[in-house]
Backbone as XML, in Angstrom:
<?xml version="1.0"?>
<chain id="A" units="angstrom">
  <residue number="1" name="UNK">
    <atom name="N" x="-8.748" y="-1.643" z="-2.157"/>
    <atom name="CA" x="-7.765" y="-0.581" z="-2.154"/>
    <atom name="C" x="-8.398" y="0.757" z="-1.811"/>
  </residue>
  <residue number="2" name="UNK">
    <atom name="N" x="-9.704" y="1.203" z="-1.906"/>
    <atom name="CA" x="-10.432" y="1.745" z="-1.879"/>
    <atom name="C" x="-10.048" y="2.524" z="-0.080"/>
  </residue>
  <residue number="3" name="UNK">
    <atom name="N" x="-10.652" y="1.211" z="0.602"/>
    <atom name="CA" x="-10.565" y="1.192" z="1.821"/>
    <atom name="C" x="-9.269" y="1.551" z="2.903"/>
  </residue>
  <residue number="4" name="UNK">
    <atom name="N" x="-8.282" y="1.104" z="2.200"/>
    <atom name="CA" x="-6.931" y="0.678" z="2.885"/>
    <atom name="C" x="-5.797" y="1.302" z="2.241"/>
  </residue>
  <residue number="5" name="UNK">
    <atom name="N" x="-5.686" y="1.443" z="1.171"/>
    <atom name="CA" x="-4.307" y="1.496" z="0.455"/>
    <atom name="C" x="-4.649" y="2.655" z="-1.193"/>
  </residue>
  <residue number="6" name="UNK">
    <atom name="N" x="-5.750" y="3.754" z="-1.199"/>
    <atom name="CA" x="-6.208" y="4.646" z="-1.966"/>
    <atom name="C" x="-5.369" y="5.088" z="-2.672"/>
  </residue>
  <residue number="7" name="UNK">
    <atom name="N" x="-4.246" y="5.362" z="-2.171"/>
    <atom name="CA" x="-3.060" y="6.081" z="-3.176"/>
    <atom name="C" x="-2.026" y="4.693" z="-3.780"/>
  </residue>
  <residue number="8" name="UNK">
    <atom name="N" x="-2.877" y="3.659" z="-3.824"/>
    <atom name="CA" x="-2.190" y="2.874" z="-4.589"/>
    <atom name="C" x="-2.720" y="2.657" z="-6.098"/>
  </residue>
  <residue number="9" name="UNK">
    <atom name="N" x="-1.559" y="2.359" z="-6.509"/>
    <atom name="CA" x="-1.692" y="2.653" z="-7.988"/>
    <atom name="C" x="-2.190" y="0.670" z="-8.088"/>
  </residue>
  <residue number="10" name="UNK">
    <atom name="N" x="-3.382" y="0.722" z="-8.979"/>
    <atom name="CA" x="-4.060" y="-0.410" z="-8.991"/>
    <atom name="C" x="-3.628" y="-1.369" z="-10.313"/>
  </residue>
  <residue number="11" name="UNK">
    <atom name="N" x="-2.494" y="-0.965" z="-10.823"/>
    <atom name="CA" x="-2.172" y="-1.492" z="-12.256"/>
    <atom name="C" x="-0.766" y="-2.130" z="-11.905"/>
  </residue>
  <residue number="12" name="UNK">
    <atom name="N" x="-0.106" y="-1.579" z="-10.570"/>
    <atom name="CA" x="1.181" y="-1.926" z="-10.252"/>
    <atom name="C" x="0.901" y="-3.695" z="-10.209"/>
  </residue>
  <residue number="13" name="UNK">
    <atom name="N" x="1.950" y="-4.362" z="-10.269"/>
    <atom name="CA" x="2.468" y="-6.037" z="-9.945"/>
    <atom name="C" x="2.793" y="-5.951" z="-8.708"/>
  </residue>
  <residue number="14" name="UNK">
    <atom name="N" x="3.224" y="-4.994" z="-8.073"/>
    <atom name="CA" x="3.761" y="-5.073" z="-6.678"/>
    <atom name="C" x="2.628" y="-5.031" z="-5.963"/>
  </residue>
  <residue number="15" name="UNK">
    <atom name="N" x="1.651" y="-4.298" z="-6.013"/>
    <atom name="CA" x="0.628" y="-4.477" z="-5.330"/>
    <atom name="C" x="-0.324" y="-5.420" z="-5.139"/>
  </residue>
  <residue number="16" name="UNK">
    <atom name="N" x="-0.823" y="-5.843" z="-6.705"/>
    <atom name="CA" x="-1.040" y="-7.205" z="-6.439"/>
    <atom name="C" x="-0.352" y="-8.678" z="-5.949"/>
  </residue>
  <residue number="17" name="UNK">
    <atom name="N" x="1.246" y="-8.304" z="-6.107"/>
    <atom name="CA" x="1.720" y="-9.487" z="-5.321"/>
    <atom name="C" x="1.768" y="-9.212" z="-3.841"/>
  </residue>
  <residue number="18" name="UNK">
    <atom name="N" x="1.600" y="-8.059" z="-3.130"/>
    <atom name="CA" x="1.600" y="-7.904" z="-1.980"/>
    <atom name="C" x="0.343" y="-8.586" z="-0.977"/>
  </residue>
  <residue number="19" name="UNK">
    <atom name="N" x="-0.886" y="-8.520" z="-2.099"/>
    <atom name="CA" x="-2.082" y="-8.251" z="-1.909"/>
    <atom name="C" x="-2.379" y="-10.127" z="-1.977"/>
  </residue>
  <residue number="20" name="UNK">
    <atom name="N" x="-1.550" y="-10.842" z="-3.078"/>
    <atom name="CA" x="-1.845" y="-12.286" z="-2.973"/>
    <atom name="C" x="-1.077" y="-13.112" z="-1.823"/>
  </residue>
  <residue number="21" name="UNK">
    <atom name="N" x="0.034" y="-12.528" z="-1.556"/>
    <atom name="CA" x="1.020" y="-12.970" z="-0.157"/>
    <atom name="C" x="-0.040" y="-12.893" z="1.349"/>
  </residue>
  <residue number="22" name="UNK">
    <atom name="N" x="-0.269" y="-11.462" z="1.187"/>
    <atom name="CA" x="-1.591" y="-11.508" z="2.560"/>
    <atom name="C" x="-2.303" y="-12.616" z="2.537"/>
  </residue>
  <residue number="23" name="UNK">
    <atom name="N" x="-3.002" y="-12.739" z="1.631"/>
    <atom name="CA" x="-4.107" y="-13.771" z="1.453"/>
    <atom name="C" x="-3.683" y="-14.885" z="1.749"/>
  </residue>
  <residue number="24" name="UNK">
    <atom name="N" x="-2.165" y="-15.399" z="1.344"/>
    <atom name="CA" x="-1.789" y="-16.925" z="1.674"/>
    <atom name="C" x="-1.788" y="-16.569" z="3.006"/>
  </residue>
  <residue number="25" name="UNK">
    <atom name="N" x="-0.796" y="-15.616" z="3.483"/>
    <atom name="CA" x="-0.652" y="-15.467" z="4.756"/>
    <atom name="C" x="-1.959" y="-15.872" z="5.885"/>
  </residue>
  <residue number="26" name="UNK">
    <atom name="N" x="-3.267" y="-15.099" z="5.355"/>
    <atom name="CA" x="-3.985" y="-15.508" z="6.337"/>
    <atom name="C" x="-4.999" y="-16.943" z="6.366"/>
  </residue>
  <residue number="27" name="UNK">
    <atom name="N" x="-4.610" y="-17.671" z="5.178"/>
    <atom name="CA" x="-4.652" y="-19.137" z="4.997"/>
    <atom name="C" x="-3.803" y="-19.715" z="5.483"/>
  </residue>
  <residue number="28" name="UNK">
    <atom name="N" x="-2.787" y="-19.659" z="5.955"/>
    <atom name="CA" x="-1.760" y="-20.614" z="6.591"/>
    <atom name="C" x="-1.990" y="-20.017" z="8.281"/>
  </residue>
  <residue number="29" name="UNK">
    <atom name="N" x="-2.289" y="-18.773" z="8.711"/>
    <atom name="CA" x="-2.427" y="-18.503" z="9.770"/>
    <atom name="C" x="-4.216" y="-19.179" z="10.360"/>
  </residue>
  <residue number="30" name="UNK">
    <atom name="N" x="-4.951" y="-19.400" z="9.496"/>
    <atom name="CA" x="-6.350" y="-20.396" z="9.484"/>
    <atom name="C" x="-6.005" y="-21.591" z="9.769"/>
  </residue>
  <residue number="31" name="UNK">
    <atom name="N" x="-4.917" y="-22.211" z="8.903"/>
    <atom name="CA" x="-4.576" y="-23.455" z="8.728"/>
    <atom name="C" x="-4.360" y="-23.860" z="10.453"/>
  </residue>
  <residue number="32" name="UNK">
    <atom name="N" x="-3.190" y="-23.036" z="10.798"/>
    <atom name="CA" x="-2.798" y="-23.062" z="12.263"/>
    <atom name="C" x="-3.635" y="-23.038" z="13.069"/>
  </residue>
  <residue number="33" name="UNK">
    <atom name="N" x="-4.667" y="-23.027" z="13.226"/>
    <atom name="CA" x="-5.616" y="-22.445" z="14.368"/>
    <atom name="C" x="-5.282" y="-21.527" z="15.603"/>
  </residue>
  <residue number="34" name="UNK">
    <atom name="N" x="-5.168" y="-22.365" z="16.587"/>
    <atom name="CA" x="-4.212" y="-22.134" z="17.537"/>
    <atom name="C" x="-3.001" y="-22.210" z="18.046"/>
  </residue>
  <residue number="35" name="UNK">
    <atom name="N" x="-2.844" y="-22.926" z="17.287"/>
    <atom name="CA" x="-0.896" y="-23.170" z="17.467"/>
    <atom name="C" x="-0.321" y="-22.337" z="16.945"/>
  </residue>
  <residue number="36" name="UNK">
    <atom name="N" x="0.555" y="-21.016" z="16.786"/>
    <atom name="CA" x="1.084" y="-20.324" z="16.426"/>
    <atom name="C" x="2.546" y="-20.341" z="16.388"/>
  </residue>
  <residue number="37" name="UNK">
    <atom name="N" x="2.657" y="-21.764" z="17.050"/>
    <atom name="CA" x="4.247" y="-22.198" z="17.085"/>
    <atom name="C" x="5.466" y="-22.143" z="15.742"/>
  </residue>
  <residue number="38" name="UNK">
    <atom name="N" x="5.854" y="-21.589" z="15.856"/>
    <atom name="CA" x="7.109" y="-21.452" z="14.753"/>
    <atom name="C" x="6.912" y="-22.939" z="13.612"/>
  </residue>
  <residue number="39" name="UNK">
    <atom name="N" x="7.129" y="-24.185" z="14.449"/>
    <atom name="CA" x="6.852" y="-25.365" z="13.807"/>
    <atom name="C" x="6.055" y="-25.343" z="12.829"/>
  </residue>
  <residue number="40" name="UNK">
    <atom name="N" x="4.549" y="-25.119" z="14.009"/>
    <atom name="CA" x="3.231" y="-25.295" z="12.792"/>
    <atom name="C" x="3.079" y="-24.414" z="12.213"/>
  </residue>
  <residue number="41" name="UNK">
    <atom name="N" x="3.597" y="-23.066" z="11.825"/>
    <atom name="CA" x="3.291" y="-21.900" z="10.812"/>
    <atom name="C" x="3.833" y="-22.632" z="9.559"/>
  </residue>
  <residue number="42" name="UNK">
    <atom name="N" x="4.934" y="-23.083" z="9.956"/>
    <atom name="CA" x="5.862" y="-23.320" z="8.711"/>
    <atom name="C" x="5.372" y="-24.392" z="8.121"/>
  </residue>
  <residue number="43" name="UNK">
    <atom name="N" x="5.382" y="-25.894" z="8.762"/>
    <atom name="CA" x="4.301" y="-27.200" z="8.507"/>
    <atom name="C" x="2.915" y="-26.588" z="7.703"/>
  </residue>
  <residue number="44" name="UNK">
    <atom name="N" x="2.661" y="-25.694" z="8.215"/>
    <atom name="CA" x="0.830" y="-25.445" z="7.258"/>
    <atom name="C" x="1.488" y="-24.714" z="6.278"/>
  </residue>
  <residue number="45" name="UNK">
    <atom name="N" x="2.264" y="-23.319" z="6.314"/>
    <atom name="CA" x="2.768" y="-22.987" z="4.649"/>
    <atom name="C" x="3.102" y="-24.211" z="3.883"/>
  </residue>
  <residue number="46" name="UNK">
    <atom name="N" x="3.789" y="-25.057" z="3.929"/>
    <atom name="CA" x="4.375" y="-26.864" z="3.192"/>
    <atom name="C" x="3.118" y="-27.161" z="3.190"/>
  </residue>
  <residue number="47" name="UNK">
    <atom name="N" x="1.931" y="-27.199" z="3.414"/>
    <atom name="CA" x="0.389" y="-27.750" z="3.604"/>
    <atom name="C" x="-0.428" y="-27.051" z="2.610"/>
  </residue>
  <residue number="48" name="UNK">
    <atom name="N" x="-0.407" y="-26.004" z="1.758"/>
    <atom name="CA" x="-1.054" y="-25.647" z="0.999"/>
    <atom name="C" x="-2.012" y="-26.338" z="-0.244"/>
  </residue>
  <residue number="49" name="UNK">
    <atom name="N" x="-2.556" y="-26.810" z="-0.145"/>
    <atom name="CA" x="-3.508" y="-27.546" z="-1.215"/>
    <atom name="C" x="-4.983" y="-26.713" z="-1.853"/>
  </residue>
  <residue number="50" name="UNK">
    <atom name="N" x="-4.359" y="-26.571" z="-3.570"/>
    <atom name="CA" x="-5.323" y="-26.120" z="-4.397"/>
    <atom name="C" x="-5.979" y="-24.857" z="-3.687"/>
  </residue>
  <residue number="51" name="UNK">
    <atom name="N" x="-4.873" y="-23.930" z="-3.141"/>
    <atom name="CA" x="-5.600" y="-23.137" z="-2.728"/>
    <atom name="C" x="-5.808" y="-21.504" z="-3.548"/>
  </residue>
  <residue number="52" name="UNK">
    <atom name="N" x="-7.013" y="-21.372" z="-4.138"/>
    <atom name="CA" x="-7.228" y="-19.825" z="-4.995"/>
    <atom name="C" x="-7.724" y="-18.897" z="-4.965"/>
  </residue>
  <residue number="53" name="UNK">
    <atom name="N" x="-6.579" y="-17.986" z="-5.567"/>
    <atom name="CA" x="-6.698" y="-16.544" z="-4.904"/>
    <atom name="C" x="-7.589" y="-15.574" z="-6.219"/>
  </residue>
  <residue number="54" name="UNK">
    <atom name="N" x="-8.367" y="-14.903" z="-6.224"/>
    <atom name="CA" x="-9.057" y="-14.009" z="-6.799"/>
    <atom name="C" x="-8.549" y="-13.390" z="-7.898"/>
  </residue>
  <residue number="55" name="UNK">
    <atom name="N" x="-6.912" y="-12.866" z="-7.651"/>
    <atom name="CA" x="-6.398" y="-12.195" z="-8.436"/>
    <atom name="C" x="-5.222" y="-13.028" z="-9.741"/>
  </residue>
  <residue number="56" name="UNK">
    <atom name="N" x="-5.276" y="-14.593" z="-9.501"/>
    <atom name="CA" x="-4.780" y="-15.538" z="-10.284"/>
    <atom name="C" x="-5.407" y="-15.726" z="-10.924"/>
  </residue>
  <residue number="57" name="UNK">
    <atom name="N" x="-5.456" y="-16.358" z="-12.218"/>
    <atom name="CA" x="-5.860" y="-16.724" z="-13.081"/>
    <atom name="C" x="-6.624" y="-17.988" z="-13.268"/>
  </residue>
  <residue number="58" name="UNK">
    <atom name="N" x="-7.856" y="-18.200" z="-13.964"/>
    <atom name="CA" x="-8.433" y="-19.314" z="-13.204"/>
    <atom name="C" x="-7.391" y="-20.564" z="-13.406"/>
  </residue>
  <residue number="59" name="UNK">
    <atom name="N" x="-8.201" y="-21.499" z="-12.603"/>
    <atom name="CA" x="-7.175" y="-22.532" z="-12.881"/>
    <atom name="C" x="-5.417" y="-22.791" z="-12.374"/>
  </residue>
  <residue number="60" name="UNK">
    <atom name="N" x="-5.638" y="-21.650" z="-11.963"/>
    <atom name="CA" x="-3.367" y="-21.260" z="-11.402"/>
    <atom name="C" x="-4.322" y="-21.112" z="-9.825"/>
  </residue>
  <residue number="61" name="UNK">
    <atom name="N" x="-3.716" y="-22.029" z="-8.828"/>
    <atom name="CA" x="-3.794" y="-22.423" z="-7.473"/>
    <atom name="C" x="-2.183" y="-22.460" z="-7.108"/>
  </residue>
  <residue number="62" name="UNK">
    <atom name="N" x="-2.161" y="-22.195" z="-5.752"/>
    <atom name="CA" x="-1.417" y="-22.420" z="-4.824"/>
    <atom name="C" x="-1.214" y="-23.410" z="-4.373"/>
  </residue>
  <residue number="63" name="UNK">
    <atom name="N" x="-0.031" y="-24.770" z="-4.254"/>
    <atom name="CA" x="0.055" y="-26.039" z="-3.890"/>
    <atom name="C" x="1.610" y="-25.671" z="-2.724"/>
  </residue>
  <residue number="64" name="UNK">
    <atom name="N" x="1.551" y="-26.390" z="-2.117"/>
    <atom name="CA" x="2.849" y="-26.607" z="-1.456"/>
    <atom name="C" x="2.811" y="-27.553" z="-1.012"/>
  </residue>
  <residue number="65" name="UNK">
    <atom name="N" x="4.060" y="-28.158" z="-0.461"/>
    <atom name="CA" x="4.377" y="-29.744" z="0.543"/>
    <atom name="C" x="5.888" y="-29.421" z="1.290"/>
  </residue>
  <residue number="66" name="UNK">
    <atom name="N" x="5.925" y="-30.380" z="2.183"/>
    <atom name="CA" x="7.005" y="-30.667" z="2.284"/>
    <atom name="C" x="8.030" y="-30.446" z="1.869"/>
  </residue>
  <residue number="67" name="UNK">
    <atom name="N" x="8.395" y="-31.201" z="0.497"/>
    <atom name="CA" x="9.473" y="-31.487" z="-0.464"/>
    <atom name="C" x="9.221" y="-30.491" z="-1.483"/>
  </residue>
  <residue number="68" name="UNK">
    <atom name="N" x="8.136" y="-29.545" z="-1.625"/>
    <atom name="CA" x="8.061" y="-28.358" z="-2.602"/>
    <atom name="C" x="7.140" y="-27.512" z="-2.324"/>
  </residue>
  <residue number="69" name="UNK">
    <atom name="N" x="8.113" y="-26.537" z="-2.085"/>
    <atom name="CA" x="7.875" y="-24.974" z="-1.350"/>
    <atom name="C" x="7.392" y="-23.839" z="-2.174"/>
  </residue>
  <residue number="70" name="UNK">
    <atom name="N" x="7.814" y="-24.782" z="-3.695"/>
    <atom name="CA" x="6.985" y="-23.479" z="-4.956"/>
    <atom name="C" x="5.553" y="-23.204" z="-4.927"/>
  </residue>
  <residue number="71" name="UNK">
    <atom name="N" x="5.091" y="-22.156" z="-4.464"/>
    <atom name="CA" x="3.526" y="-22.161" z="-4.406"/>
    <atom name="C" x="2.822" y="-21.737" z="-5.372"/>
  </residue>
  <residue number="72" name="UNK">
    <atom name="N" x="3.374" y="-21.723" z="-7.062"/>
    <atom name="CA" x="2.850" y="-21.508" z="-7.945"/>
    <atom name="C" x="3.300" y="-22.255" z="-9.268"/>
  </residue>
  <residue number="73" name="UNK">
    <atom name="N" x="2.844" y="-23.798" z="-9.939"/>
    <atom name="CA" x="3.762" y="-24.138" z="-10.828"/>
    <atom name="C" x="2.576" y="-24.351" z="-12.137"/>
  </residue>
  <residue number="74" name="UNK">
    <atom name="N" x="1.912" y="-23.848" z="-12.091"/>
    <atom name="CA" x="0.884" y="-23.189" z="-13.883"/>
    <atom name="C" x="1.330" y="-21.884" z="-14.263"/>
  </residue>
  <residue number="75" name="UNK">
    <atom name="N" x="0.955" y="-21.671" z="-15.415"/>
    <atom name="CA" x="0.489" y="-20.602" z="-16.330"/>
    <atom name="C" x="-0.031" y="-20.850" z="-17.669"/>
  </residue>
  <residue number="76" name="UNK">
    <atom name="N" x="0.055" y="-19.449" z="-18.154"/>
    <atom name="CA" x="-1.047" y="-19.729" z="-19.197"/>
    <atom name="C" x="-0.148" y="-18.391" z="-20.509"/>
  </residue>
  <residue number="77" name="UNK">
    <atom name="N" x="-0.034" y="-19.039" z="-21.499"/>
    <atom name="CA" x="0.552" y="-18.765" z="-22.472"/>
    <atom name="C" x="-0.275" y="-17.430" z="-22.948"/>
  </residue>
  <residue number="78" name="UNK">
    <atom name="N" x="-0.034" y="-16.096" z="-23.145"/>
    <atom name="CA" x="-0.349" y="-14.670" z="-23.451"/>
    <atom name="C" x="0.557" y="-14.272" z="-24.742"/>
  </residue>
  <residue number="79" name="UNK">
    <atom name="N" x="-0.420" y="-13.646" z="-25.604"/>
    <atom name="CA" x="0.190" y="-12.726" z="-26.499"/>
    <atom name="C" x="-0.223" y="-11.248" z="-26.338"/>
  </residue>
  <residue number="80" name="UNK">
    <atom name="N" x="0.654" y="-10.508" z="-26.810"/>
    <atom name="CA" x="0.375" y="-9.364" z="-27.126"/>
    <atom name="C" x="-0.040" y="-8.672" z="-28.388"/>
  </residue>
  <residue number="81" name="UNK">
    <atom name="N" x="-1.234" y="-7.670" z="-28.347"/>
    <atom name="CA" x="-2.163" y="-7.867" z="-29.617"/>
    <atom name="C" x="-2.173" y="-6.129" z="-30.469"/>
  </residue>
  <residue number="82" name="UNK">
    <atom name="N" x="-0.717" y="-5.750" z="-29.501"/>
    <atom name="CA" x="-0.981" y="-4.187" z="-29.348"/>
    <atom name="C" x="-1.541" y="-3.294" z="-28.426"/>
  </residue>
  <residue number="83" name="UNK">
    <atom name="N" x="-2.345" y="-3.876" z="-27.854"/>
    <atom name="CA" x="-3.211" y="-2.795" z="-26.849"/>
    <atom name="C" x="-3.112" y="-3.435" z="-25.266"/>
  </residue>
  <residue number="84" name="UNK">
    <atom name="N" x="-3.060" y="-4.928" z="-25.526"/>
    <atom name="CA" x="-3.490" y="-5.611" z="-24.241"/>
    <atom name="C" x="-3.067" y="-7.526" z="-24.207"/>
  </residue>
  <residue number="85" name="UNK">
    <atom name="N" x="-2.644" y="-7.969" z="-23.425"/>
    <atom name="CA" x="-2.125" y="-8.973" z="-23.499"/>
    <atom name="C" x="-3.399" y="-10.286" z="-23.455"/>
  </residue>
  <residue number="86" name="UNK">
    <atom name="N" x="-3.513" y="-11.156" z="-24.269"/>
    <atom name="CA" x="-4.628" y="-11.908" z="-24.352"/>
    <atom name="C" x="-4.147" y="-13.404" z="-24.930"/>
  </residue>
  <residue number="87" name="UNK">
    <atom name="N" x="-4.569" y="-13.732" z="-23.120"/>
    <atom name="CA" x="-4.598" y="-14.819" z="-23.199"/>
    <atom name="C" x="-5.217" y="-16.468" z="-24.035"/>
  </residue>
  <residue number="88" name="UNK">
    <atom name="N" x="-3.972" y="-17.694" z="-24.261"/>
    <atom name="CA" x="-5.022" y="-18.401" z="-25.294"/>
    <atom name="C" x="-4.145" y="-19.913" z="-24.716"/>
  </residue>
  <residue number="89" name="UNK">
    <atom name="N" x="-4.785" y="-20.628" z="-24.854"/>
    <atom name="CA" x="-4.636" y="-22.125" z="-24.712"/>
    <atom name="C" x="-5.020" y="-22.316" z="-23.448"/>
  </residue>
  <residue number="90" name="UNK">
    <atom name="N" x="-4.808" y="-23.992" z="-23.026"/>
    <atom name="CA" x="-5.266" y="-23.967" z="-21.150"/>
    <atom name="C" x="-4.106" y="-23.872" z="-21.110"/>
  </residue>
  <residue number="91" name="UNK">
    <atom name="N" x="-4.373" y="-23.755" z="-19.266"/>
    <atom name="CA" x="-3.518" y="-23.599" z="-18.419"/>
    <atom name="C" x="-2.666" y="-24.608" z="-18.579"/>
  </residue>
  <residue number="92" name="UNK">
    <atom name="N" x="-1.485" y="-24.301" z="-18.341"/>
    <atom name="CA" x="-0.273" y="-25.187" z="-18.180"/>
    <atom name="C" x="0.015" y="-25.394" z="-17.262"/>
  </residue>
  <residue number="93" name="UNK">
    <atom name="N" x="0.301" y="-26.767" z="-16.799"/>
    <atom name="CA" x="0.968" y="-27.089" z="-15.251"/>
    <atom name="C" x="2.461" y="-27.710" z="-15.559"/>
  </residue>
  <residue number="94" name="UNK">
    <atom name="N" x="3.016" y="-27.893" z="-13.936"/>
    <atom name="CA" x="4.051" y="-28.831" z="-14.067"/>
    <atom name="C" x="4.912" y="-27.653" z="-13.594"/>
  </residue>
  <residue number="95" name="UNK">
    <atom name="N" x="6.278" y="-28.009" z="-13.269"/>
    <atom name="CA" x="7.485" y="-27.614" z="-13.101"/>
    <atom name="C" x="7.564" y="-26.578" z="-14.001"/>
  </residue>
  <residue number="96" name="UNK">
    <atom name="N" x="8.027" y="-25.575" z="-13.916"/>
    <atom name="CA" x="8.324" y="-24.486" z="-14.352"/>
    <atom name="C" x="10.074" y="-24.337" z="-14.916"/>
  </residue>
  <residue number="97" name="UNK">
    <atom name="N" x="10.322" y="-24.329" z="-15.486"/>
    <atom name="CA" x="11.976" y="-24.089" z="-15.826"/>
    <atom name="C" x="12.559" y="-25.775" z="-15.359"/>
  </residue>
  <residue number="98" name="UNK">
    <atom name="N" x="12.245" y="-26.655" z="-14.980"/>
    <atom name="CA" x="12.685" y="-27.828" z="-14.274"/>
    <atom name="C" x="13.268" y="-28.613" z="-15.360"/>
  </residue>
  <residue number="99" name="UNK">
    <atom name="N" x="13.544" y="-30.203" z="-15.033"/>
    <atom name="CA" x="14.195" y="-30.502" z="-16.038"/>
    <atom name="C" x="13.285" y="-32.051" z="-16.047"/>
  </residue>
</chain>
Protein backbone atom coordinates (compact mmCIF):
# COMPACT_ATOMS: atom_id res chain seq x y z
CA UNK A 1 0.00 0.00 0.00
CA UNK A 2 2.95 1.89 0.59
CA UNK A 3 3.74 1.84 -3.07
CA UNK A 4 0.35 2.06 -4.83
CA UNK A 5 -2.57 2.94 -2.80
CA UNK A 6 -0.80 5.38 0.41
CA UNK A 7 -3.91 7.12 1.27
CA UNK A 8 -5.45 3.93 1.96
CA UNK A 9 -6.63 3.32 5.13
CA UNK A 10 -4.93 -0.19 6.01
CA UNK A 11 -7.55 -1.40 8.67
CA UNK A 12 -10.47 -1.01 6.06
CA UNK A 13 -12.19 -4.78 4.86
CA UNK A 14 -12.68 -3.18 1.62
CA UNK A 15 -9.29 -2.91 0.96
CA UNK A 16 -8.24 -6.00 1.88
CA UNK A 17 -11.00 -7.64 -0.07
CA UNK A 18 -10.02 -5.65 -3.03
CA UNK A 19 -6.47 -6.56 -2.51
CA UNK A 20 -7.44 -10.61 -2.18
CA UNK A 21 -9.75 -10.44 -5.53
CA UNK A 22 -6.49 -9.05 -7.47
CA UNK A 23 -4.55 -11.81 -6.33
CA UNK A 24 -7.17 -14.50 -7.47
CA UNK A 25 -7.48 -12.47 -10.42
CA UNK A 26 -3.93 -12.82 -11.38
CA UNK A 27 -4.02 -16.66 -10.56
CA UNK A 28 -6.71 -17.42 -12.86
CA UNK A 29 -5.16 -15.03 -15.48
CA UNK A 30 -1.65 -17.54 -14.82
CA UNK A 31 -3.92 -20.35 -14.91
CA UNK A 32 -4.89 -19.20 -18.59
CA UNK A 33 -1.66 -18.75 -20.03
CA UNK A 34 -2.36 -17.79 -23.30
CA UNK A 35 -5.73 -18.28 -23.99
CA UNK A 36 -7.49 -15.33 -22.85
CA UNK A 37 -10.67 -16.57 -24.36
CA UNK A 38 -13.82 -15.70 -22.48
CA UNK A 39 -14.26 -19.70 -22.16
CA UNK A 40 -10.94 -20.35 -20.53
CA UNK A 41 -10.95 -17.29 -18.06
CA UNK A 42 -14.05 -18.56 -16.70
CA UNK A 43 -13.07 -22.63 -16.87
CA UNK A 44 -9.72 -21.64 -14.76
CA UNK A 45 -11.80 -19.29 -12.16
CA UNK A 46 -14.15 -23.02 -11.67
CA UNK A 47 -10.32 -24.47 -11.52
CA UNK A 48 -9.16 -23.00 -8.39
CA UNK A 49 -7.46 -25.55 -6.13
CA UNK A 50 -6.14 -24.89 -2.48
CA UNK A 51 -5.15 -21.79 -3.56
CA UNK A 52 -3.59 -19.12 -0.52
CA UNK A 53 -3.66 -15.82 -0.16
CA UNK A 54 -1.41 -13.97 2.51
CA UNK A 55 -4.08 -12.00 3.93
CA UNK A 56 -6.46 -15.27 4.89
CA UNK A 57 -6.11 -16.99 7.60
CA UNK A 58 -3.98 -19.95 7.74
CA UNK A 59 -5.55 -22.85 6.67
CA UNK A 60 -8.79 -20.79 4.78
CA UNK A 61 -7.75 -21.45 0.85
CA UNK A 62 -9.54 -20.71 -2.14
CA UNK A 63 -11.25 -23.88 -3.91
CA UNK A 64 -13.56 -23.66 -6.85
CA UNK A 65 -15.06 -26.21 -9.58
CA UNK A 66 -17.38 -26.45 -11.88
CA UNK A 67 -20.43 -27.24 -9.79
CA UNK A 68 -19.08 -24.70 -6.94
CA UNK A 69 -18.21 -21.25 -7.57
CA UNK A 70 -17.86 -20.43 -3.66
CA UNK A 71 -14.22 -19.61 -3.37
CA UNK A 72 -14.18 -19.57 0.29
CA UNK A 73 -15.98 -22.39 2.49
CA UNK A 74 -13.67 -22.34 6.12
CA UNK A 75 -13.43 -20.22 8.99
CA UNK A 76 -12.39 -20.00 12.19
CA UNK A 77 -14.47 -19.26 15.25
CA UNK A 78 -13.25 -15.53 17.03
CA UNK A 79 -14.13 -13.97 20.22
CA UNK A 80 -14.00 -10.74 21.35
CA UNK A 81 -11.83 -10.02 24.46
CA UNK A 82 -12.44 -6.20 24.60
CA UNK A 83 -9.60 -4.85 22.80
CA UNK A 84 -9.18 -7.29 19.85
CA UNK A 85 -10.80 -10.25 18.33
CA UNK A 86 -8.92 -13.64 19.12
CA UNK A 87 -9.10 -16.32 17.51
CA UNK A 88 -9.56 -20.18 19.02
CA UNK A 89 -10.31 -23.68 17.77
CA UNK A 90 -9.23 -25.09 14.12
CA UNK A 91 -10.34 -24.07 11.23
CA UNK A 92 -13.65 -25.08 10.16
CA UNK A 93 -14.53 -26.33 6.79
CA UNK A 94 -17.51 -27.38 4.81
CA UNK A 95 -20.50 -25.51 3.47
CA UNK A 96 -21.16 -22.49 5.05
CA UNK A 97 -24.94 -21.73 5.91
CA UNK A 98 -25.81 -25.06 3.66
CA UNK A 99 -27.98 -27.67 4.66
Amino acid sequence: MEKYYHDGVRTSGLTVYGQLVAQTLVQVLKQCGDDLTRENVMKQAANLQNFQLGMLLPGVAIDTSPSDFAPIEQMQMARFDGETWQPFGPVISGKLGGT
